[in-house]
N, C-alpha and C positions, 0 to 999 in steps of 0.2 A: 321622404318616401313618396313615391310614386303611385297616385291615383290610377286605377284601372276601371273605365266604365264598361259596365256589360249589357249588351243590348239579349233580351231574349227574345229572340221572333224564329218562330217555327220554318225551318226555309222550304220544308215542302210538309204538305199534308201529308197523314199517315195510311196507310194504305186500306185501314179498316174503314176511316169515315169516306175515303173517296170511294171504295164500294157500296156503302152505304147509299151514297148518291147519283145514281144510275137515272139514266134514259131506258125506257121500254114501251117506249111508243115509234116505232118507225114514224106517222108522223109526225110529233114531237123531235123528231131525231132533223128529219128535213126540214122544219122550221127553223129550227136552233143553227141550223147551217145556210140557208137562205136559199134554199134550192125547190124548186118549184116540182109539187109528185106529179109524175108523168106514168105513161103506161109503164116504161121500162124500171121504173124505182117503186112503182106499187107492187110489187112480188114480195117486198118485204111483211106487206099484210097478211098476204096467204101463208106467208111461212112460219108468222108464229104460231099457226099450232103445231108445225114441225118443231121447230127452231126458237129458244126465248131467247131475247132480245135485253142484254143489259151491257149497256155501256156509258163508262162511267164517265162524267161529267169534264175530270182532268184530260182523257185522251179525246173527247170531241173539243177538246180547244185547240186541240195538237194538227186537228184537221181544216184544211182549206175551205174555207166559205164561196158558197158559190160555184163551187167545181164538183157534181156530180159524177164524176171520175176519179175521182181524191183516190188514193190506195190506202188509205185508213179508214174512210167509208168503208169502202167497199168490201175491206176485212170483216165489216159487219152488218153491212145492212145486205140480205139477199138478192139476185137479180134474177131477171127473165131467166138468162141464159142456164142456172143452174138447176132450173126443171126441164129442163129438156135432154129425151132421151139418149145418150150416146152407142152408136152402134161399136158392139161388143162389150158393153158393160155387164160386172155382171156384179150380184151383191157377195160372189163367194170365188174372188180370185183366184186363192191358195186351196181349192175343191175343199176345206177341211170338212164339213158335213160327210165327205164321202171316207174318211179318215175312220182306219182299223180301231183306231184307241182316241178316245177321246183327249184334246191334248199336245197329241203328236202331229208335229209337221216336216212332213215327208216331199221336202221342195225339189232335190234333186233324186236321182236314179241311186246313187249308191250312200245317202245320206238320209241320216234324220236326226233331226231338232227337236 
């Protein structure tokens, strides 16, 4: 008969303790990646009190060190560019505040959703 060995090793953490262990220090977050805060990467302070900051310790591995431009960064850490105003924005595209029934969105002329 045929010995069978079994190795038991977890092959990835489970998704509870890796939330568990989060970053929620913007600078903590740029240190851990080796990217020096500059004016443009400090927006991320002013925005926690908009915006909490938790990201989890498996997806900053996933992110490039050293590149302040990463697209995984940047998914989470806020920048300059996102307080700044754009002309014609508005906070209520689909007018619903002006909306007959609460509810109801009346996007085209002979429809409603």
């Amino acid at each position: 008969m045929a010995h069978i060995v079994t190795l038991n090793t977890p092959s990835r953490e489970d998704w509870l303790s890796q939330l568990a262990d989060v970053v929620t220090d913007p600078d903590e977050l740029l240190h851990l990646l080796n990217i020096d805060a500059d004016e443009k990467l400090l927006a991320g302070r002013d925005a926690r009190r908009l915006f909490a900051l938790r990201v989890p310790r498996a997806f900053i591995a996933r992110m490039e060190k050293g590149n302040p431009d990463d697209p995984l960064l940047r998914q989470v850490l806020t920048s300059q560019e996102e307080f700044v105003a754009a002309p014609g924005y508005s906070t209520d595209p689909l007018e619903e505040q002006h909306s007959v029934v609460p509810g109801l969105l009346h996007k085209y002329r002979n429809r409603a959703l």
